[in-house]
N, C-alpha and C positions, 0 to 999 in steps of 0.2 A: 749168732749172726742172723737179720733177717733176712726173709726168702724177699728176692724178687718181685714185685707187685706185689707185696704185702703192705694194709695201711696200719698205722701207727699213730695213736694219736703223739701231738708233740708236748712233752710231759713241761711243769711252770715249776720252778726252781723257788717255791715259797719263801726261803731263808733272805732271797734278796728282793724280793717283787717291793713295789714302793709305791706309793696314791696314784703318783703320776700315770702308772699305767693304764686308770681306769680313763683317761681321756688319750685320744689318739693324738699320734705324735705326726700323722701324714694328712695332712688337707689337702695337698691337690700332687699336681706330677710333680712340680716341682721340686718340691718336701721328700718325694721317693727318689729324685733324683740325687739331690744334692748327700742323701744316705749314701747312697750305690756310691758316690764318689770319693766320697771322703772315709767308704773302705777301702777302696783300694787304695787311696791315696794312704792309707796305715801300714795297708799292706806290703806297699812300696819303702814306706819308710822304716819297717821295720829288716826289710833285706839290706837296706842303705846304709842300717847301723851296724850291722855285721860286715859292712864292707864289700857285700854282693853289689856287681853295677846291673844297671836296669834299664831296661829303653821308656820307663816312666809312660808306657801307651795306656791311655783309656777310652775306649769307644762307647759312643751313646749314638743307641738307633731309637726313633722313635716311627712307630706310622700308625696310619688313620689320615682320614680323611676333616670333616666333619669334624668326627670323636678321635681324640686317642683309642688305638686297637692294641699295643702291644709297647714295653718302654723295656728296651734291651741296654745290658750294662757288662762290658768285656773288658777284662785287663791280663795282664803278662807277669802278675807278682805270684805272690806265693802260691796261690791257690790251697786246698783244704782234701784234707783226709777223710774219708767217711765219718771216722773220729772226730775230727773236729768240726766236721761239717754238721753232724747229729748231736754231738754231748757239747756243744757250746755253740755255735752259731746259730741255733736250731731249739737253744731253751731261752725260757723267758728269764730277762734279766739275768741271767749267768755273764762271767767276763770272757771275752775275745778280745777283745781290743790291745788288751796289752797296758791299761790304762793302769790300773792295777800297780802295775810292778815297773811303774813312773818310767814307762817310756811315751816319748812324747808325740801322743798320736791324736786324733779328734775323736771317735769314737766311743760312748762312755757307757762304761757297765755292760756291754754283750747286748746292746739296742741297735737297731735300724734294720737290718735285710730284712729280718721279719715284719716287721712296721709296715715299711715298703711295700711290702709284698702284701699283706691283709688290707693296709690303708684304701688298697685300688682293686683288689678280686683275688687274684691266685696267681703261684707262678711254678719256672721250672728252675734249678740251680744246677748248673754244670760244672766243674769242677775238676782239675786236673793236677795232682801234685806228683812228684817221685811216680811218671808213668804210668800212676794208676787213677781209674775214672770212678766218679761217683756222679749218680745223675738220679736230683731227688725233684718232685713233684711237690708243692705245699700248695693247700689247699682248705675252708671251710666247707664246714660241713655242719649248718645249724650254727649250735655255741661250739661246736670243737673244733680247733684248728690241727689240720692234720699230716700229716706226711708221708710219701710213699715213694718208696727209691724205686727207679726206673728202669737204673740199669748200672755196674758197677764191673772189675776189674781191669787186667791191663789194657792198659792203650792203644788201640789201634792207630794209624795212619788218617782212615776217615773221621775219626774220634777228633780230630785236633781241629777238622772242617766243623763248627757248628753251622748249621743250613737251617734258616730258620725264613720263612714265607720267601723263598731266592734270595737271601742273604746271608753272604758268605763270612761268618767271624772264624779268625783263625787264632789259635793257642800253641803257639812254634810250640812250647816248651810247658812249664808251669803256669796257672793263670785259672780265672772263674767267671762262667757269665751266669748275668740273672736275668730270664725272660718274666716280665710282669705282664700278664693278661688283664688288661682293665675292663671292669665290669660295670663299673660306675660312668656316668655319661660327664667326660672330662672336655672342653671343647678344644680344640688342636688349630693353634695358628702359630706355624713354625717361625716366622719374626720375633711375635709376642716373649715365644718359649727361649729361644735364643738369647734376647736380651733378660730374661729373670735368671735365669741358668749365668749367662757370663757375668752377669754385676751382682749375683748372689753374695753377700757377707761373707759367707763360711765358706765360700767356693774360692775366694780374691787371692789367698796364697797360695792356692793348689794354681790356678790357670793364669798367676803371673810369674810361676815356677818356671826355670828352664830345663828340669828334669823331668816336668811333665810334658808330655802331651798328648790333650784332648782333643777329641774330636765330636764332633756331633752331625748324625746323619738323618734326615728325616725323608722317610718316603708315602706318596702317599695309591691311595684306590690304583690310580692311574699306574702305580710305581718310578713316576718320576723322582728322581733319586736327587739329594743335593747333599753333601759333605760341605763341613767346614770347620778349622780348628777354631777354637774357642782361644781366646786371648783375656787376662784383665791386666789394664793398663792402672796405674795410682796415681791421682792427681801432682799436680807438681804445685809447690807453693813452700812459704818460708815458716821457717821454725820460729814459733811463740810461747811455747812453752816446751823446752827440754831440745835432744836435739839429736838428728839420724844417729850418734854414736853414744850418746848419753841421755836416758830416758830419764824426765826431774822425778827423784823420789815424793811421796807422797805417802801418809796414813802412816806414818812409823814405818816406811820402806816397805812397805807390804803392797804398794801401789804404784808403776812407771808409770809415768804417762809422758807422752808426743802429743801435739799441737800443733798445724800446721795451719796458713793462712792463707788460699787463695785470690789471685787475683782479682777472679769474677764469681758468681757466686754457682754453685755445683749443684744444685737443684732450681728449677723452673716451677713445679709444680709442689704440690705438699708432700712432707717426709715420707718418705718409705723405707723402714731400716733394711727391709730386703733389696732393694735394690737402690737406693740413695748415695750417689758418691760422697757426701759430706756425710760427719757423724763422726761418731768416738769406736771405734770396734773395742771388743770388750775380749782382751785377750788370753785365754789361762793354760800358761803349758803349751802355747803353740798352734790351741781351738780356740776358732774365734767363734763367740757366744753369742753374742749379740753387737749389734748397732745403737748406738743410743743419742740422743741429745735432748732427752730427757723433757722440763718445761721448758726448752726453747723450742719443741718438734713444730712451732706452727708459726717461726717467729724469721722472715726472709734474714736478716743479718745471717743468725746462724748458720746460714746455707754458704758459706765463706768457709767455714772451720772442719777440717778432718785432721783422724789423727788413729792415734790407740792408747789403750791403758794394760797394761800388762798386770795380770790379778792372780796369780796364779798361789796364791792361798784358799781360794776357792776350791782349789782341789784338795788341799788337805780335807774340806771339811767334806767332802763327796767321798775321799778315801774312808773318811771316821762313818760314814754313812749318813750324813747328814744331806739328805736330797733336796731339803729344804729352800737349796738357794738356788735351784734348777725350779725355769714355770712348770705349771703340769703338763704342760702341754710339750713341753721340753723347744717353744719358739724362744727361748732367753733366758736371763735370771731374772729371777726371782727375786723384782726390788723393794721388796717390804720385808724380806729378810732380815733381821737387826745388821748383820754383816756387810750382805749388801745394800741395806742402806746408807751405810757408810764409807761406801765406795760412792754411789752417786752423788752422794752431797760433798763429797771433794774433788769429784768430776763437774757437779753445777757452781761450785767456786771456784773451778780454774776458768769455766768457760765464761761468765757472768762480766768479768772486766771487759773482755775481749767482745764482747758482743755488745755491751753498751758502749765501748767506742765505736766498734762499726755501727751503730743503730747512729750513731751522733754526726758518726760522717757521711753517712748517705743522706742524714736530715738536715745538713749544712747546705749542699746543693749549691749554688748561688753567695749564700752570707743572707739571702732576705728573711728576717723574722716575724717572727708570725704578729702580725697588726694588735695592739695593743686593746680597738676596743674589738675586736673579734675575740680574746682571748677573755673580756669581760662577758659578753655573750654567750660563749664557750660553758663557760661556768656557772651560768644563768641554768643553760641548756642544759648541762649535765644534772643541775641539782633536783630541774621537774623531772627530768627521766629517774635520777632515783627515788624522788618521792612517788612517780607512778609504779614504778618497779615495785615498791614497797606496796601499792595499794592491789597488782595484779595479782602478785602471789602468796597473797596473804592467806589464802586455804592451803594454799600448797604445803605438801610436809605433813599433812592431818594424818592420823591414824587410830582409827577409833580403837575404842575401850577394848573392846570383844578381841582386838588384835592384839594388842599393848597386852594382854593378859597372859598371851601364847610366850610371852618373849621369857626367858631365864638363863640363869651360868648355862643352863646345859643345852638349853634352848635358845641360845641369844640372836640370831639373824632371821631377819625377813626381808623380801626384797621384794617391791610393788610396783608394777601388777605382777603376778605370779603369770602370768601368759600375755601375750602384745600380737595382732595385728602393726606393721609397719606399712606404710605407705612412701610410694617410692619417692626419693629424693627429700624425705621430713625425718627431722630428726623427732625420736620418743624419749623423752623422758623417763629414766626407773630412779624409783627412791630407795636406801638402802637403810634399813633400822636396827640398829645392835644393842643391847642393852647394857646399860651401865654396869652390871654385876660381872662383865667378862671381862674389866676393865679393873683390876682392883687396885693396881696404880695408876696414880692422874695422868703420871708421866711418860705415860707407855706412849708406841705409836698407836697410833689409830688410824686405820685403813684396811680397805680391803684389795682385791687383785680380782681384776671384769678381764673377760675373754671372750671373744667367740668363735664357736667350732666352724665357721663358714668363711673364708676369707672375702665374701663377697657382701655379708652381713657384716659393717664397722662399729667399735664399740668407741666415742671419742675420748676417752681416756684407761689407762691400761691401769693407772693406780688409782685409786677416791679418797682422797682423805676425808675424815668423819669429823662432825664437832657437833657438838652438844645441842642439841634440838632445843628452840625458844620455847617451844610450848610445856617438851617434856621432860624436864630433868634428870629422867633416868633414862633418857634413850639418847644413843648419838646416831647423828644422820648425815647423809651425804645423799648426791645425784650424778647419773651418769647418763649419757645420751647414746641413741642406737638410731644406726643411719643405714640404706641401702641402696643403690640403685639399678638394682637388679629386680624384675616383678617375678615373682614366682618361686621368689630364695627362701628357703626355709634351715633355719637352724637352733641352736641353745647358746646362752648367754649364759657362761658360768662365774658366779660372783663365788670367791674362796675368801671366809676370812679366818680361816687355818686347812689345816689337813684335813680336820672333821668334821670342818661348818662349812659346807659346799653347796651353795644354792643352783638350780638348773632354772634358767626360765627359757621355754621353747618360744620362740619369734617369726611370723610368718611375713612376705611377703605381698600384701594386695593392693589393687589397684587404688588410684590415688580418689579418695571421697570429692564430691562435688563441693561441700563445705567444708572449710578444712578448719579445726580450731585453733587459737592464736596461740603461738609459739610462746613459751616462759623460759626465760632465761633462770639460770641455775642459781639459785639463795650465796650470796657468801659472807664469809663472818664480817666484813667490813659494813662498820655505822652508814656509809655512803657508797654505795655500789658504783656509780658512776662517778670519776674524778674531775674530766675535763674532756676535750675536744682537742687531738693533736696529730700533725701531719705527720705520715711513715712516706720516707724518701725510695724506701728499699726497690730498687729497679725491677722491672719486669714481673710487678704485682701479680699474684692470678686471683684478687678480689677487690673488689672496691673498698671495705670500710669494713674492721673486724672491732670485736669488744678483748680485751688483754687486760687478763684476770688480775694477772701480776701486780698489775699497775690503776687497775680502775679505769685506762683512757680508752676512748674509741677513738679508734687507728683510721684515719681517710687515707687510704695511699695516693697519694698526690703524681706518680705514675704512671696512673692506669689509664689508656686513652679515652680522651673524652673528660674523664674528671681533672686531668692536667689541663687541658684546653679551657675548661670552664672556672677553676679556682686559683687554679695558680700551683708552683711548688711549695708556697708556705703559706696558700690562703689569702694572699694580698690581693685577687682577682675581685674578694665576695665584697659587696658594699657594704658601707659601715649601715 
């Protein structure tokens, strides 16, 4: 047994660690929160299925001023033995969760408190099961992450008061709180936090549960104190594909999916699967995994469509060990996965009707169509833009000899520039070069998977698909752009194009250049980059005129104030 204020390092469970852990799984409170939640929400549910009733409490204290200072997380479930608080919650990658032995909880492989807790600085775990107290300290120290119990046996009375800077959390009975010390300067605007926490993805079943409830309390310098439960409400609209009691099989029944259709559209601004009330939730076993809508994330129609797809084969291959279809980062699946790639492409062909009908009827508007010789002119226009298109980037893609030499099977990725300056509000450009020898069928996918570790640093596409370089026959290339507008942000852009080809490039933030060089749009395999010139009716635009890869057109949202006043909704305003 150890003594008392004795430290310990916390030992790593080798037989199960997996890539993903070499990138962290917590980028901001959020990310630690919604962990802390959806243990106890396991933990709740695994008393439930034994038929124990529960008063489903979860408290979330947050305070700071300025910064987050402290992110406290208390519930009333099972709470944890010394035993299990040390030999399984407390080792890396070991199972807690219960995930294991197919009870249906969100937690996977013995991940999150720890996360949590390192992701932001250090904390305390409190813990009370069967009467008895365990109170452990975690803690870095250099590279070791370490532990140190604080204070342990039966329960007292004050035992059940945790007092933590005059706040009073209480544990009637059984239950666990985890105090996070954050050490990392997190900015703290309790509105902001509120709404990422309530429209969280992975949060939406837990806090439109009726056997939950959360609460969230934030205090700040002053200690002015403000409570409030947490609610998530689910849009309302009609079934389009499948239906509340009969989800439409899909993939050889291996895939339900619901489709549902709003009236008006459920996003105003650009996707965000973490907090986006449209989208496909990605559901396996009862976790919900991610948010998707895939190549429609930038396209207003879409913003009409929510639903879920139930995938819960995905766990068998998490059970067999195959981690594969989990990102590293553990923010979603992993869709370059051969498996889940075949989920998204029967998720992007259910949604693809449904969105080019709405694209048709918001561009109907009126009945007026788009003027005949406008659309001769349209086509004019489009064809010099892609003959200059072709003439701007016509370096673009180069890679010289000295590099092309580096590339091999065992060596096959490079990604250019190996380090970037960002300037804020400008997207950059990185080129990705794989060599043909890693490819030894034609027919394989080709892509990679871009991330980055800074949620304030954007990478605009999460997949790349590769195609065969003009210049070089043995290389396939692709491009991916990096955007920020935050001055001062610094982080890594990790391109993965497997487990063991993982490129890092570090990305700074500075200030924006007096001259700025001319934006290049991204190469793609189409003879004619530009197709035509065509009105998007989609309501409550948030830009004037995009280019849509899909298609070749450049999009005028005819919409947007100001451009509606001056063209018309179909264009009929411009003279011939």
């Amino acid at each position: 047994m150890e003594k008392i204020g004795s430290i310990k390092e916390i030992k790593v469970d080798s037989s199960r660690i997996i890539q993903q852990l070499s990138t962290s799984t917590i980028k901001d409170p959020v990310d630690a929160i919604v962990e802390l939640v959806t243990n106890s929400d396991d933990s709740y549910r695994r008393l439930e299925e034994k038929g124990v009733k529960t008063d489903g409490y979860i408290g979330i204290v947050i305070t700071g001023d300025r910064y987050i200072n402290n992110i406290i997380c208390v519930d009333h479930a099972e709470g944890m033995s010394e035993r299990e608080l040390l030999s399984k919650a407390l080792v890396y990658a070991a199972s807690s969760s219960g995930f294991d032995e197919k009870k249906h909880v969100r937690g996977l492989f013995g991940r999150g408190l720890k996360e949590a807790i390192f992701g932001l600085g250090e904390g305390e775990i409190t813990s009370i099961k069967d009467d008895k107290l365990i109170k452990v300290r975690v803690f870095k120290e250099g590279q070791k992450r370490n532990r140190q119990i604080l204070n342990r046996g039966t329960v007292k009375t004050s035992d059940r008061n945790i007092i933590l800077q005059d706040i009073i959390l209480n544990i009637p009975q059984n239950g666990t709180c985890v105090n996070i010390k954050v050490d990392a300067q997190k900015l703290f605007s309790p509105i902001s936090i509120k709404e990422k926490i309530e429209k969280h993805f992975a949060l939406r079943d837990i806090l439109s549960s009726p056997q939950r409830h959360v609460f969230l309390t934030t205090i700040d310098r002053a200690k002015n104190k403000i409570t409030t439960q947490l609610h998530y409400v689910y849009p309302e609209g009609k079934c389009v594909v499948g239906t509340d009691e009969r989800y439409e099989p899909r993939l050889n029944n291996e895939v339900e999916l619901l489709i549902k259709e709003s009236n008006s559209p459920l996003e105003e601004k650009r996707f965000d699967k973490q907090i986006s009330n449209c989208g496909i939730l990605i559901d396996v076993e009862g976790a919900v995994l991610d948010n998707v809508l895939f190549k429609y994330e930038s396209e207003p129609a879409a913003y009409y469509f929510f639903g879920r797809a139930k995938c819960n084969k995905i766990a068998d291959y998490l059970r067999k060990g195959d981690f594969g279809v989990l990102s590293p980062d553990r923010s979603g699946i992993a869709w370059n996965h051969p498996y889940c790639k075949s989920i998204k492409n029967e998720i992007e062909s259910a949604l693809k009707p449904l969105i080019e009908a709405k694209q048709k009827e918001l561009e109907k508007g009126n009945g007026v169509n788009v003027p005949r010789n406008f659309e001769k002119v349209a086509d004019r226009i489009a064809e010099q833009l892609s003959n200059l298109w072709e003439k701007e980037t016509e370096e673009f893609g180069n890679l010289p000899k000295k590099e092309r030499q580096k590339l091999s099977k065992e060596n096959p990725i490079i990604v250019k520039p190996e380090k970037a300056n960002l300037e804020v509000g400008v997207y950059r450009p990185f080129s990705v070069y794989v060599s043909s020898e890693y490819y030894p069928d034609p027919d394989a996918i080709k892509e990679v998977e871009v991330s980055s570790d800074n949620p304030k640093i954007v990478v605009n596409k999460s997949k790349v698909e590769l195609g065969l370089h003009k210049k070089y026959s043995d290389l396939y290339y692709g491009v991916f752009k990096v955007e920020s507008d935050s001055l001062g942000e610094l982080g890594n852009i990790q391109v993965m194009l497997d487990d063991q080809n993982i490129v890092e490039v570090p990305v700074a933030v500075k200030p924006q250049k007096k001259s700025k060089k001319k934006k290049k749009l991204n190469p793609t395999a189409r003879g004619r980059v530009f197709n035509s010139i065509q009105p998007n009716r989609a309501p409550n635009p948030i830009q004037r005129v995009r280019f849509n890869e899909d298609t070749g057109n450049i999009e005028i949202f005819t919409e947007f104030p100001l451009v509606k006043e001056i063209i018309g909704p179909a264009f009929q305003n411009i003279a011939s």
